[in-house]
Backbone bond lengths (Angstrom), bond angles and torsions (degrees), N, CA, C in turn:
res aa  C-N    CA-C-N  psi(-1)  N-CA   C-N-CA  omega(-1)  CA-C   N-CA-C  phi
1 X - - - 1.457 - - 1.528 109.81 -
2 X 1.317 120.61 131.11 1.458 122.84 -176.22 1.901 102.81 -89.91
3 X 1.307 105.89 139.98 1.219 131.05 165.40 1.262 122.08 -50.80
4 X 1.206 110.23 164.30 1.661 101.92 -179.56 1.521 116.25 -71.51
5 X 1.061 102.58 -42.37 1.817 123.41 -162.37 1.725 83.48 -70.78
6 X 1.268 109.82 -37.28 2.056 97.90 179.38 1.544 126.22 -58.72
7 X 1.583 86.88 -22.79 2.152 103.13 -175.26 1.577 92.39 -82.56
8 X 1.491 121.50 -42.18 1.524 119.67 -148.85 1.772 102.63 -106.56
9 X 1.214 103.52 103.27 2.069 91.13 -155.58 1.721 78.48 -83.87
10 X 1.252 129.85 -74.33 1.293 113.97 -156.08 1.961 102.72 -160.57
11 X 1.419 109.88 160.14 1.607 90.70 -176.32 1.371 124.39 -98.15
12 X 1.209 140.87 155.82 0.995 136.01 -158.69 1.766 104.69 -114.54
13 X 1.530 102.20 105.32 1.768 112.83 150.66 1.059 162.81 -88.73
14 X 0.996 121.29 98.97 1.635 135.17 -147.58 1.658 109.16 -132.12
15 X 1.618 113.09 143.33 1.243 87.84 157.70 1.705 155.86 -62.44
16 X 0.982 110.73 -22.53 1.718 136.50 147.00 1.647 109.69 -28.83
17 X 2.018 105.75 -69.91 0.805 85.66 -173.63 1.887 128.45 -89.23
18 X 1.363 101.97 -12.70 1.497 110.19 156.23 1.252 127.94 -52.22
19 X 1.484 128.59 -14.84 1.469 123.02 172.87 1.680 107.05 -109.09
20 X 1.123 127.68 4.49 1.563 137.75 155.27 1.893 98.07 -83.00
21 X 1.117 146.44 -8.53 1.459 139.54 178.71 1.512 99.37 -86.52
22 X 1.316 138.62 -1.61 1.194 125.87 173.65 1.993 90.19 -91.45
23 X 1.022 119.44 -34.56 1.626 105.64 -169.79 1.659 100.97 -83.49
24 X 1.314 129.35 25.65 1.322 129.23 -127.28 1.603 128.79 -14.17
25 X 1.158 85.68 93.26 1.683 96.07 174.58 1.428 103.70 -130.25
26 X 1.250 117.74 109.38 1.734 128.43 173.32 1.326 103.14 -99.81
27 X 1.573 111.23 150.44 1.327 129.63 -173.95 1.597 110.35 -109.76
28 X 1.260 121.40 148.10 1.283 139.72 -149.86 1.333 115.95 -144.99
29 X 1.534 127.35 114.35 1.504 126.84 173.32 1.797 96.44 -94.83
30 X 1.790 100.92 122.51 1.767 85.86 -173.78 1.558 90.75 -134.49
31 X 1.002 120.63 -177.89 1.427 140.90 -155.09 1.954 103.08 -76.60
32 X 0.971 112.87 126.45 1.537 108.42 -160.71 1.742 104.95 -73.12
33 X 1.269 126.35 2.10 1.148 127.58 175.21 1.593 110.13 -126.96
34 X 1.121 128.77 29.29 1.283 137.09 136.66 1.787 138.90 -75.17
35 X 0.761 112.38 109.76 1.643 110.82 -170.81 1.775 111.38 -71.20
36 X 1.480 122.12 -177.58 1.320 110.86 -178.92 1.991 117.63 -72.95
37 X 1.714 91.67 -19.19 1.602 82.99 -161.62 1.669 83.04 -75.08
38 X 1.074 167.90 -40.43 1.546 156.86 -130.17 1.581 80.68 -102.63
39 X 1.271 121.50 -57.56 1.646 115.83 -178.95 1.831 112.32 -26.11
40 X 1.245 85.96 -73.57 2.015 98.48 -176.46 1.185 92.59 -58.78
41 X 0.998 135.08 -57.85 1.869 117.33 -175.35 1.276 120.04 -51.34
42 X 0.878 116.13 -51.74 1.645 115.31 161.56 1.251 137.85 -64.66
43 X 1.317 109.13 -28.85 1.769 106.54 154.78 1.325 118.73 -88.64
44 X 1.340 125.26 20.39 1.527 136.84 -150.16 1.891 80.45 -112.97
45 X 1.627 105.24 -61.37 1.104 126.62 173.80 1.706 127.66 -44.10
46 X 1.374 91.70 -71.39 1.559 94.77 -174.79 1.868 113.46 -57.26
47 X 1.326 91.99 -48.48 1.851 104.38 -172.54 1.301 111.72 -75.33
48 X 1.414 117.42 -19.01 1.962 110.74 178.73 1.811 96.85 83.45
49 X 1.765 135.68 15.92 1.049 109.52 -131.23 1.930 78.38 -129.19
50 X 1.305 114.58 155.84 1.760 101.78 162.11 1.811 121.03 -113.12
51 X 1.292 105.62 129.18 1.299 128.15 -163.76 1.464 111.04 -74.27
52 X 0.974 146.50 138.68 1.654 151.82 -159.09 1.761 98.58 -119.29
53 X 1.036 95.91 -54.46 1.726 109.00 -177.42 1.358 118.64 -172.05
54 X 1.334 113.19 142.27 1.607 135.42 -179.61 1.069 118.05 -111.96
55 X 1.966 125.65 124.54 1.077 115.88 -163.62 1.899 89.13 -128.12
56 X 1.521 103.15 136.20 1.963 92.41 171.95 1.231 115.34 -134.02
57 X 1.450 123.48 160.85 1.069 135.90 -160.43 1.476 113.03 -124.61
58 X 1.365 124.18 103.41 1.488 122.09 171.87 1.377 110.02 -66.10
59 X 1.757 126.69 133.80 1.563 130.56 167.67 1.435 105.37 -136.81
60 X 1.721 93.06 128.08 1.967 93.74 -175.61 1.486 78.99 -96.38
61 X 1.503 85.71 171.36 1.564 110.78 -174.71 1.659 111.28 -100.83
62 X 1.677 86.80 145.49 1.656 77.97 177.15 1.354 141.05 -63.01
63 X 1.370 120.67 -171.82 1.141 129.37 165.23 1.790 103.25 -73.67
64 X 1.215 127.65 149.12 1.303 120.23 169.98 1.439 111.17 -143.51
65 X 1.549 135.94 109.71 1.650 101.73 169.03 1.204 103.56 -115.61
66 X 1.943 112.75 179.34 1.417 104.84 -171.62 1.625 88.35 -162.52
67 X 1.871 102.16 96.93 1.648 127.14 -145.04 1.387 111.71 23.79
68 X 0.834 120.90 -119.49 1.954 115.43 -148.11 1.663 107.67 -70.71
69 X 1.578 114.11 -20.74 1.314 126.28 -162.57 2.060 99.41 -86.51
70 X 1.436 94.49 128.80 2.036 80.69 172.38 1.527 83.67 -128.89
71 X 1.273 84.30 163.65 1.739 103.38 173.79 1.736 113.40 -162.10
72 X 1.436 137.71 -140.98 1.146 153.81 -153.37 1.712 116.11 -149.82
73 X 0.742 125.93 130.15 1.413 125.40 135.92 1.306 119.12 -36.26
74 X 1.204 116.18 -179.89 1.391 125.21 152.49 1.678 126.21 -93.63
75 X 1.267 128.87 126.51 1.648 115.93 170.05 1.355 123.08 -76.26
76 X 1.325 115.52 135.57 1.747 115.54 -149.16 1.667 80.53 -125.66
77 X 1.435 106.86 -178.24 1.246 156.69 176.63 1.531 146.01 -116.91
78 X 1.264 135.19 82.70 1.529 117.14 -150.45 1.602 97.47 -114.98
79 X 1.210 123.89 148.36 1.514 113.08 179.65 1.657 104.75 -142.80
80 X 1.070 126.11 105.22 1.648 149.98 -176.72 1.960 105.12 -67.97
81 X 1.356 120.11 101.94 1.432 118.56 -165.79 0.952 109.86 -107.55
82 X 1.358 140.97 111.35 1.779 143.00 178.80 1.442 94.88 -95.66
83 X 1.393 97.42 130.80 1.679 120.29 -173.00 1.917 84.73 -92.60
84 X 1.182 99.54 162.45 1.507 116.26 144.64 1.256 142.28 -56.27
85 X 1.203 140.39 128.21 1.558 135.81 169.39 1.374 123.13 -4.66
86 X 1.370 108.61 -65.54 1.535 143.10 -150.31 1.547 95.39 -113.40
87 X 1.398 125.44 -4.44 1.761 119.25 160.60 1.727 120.73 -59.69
88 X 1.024 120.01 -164.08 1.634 106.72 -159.48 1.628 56.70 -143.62
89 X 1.875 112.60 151.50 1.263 114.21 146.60 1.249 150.95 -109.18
90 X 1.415 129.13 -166.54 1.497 112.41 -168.60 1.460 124.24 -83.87
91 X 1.070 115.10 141.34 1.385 107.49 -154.58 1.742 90.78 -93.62
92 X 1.400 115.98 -26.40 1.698 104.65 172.03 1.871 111.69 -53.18
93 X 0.992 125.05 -16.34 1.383 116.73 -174.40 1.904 96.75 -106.68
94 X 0.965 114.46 23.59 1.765 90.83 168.03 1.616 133.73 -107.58
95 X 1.512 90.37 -16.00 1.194 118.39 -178.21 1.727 113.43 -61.49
C-alpha cells in the first residue's frame, strides 16, 4: 500500500497556480498512477483540510536531445484540488 507522501510528490508554484489559491484551489504534482479518490485522501490527510473536488492532468514528456544522444523527459501528473467553503487553508501556499 503506498503512503500518502507517495500519492502527493510535491506542490506546484506558479503564477497561474497562485492566483487560483484565492478560490482555493492548490495545485499538486502526484504520482502518475494514482487516481482522484487516493488524491483527496491524501491531501485530506496531510493538510487536516476537506476537499470538494479533484481535477488531474496527464503530461508526457518531451522529446529532448543533447548532440548525438536523444532521450525523454519524464511523464508527470498534475492534480488541481478545490477545498470546500468552510475548509481552513493551506498554509504551504501563503507565503
Amino acid at each position: 500500500m503506498k503512503s500518502v507522501y507517495d500519492v502527493v510528490k510535491r506542490p506546484i508554484i506558479t503564477e497561474q497556480s497562485m492566483d487560483q489559491v484565492a478560490d482555493k484551489k492548490y495545485t499538486f504534482e502526484v504520482a502518475t498512477d494514482a487516481n482522484k479518490i487516493e488524491i483527496k485522501k491524501a491531501v485530506e490527510e496531510i493538510f487536516k483540510v476537506k476537499v470538494a473536488k479533484v481535477t488531474t492532468i496527464n503530461y508526457s514528456g518531451k522529446p529532448k536531445r543533447m548532440g548525438v544522444h536523444s532521450g525523454k523527459r519524464a511523464d508527470w501528473k498534475k492534480a488541481v484540488v478545490k477545498l470546500t467553503p468552510d475548509s481552513k487553508t493551506i498554509e504551504l501556499f501563503e507565503s
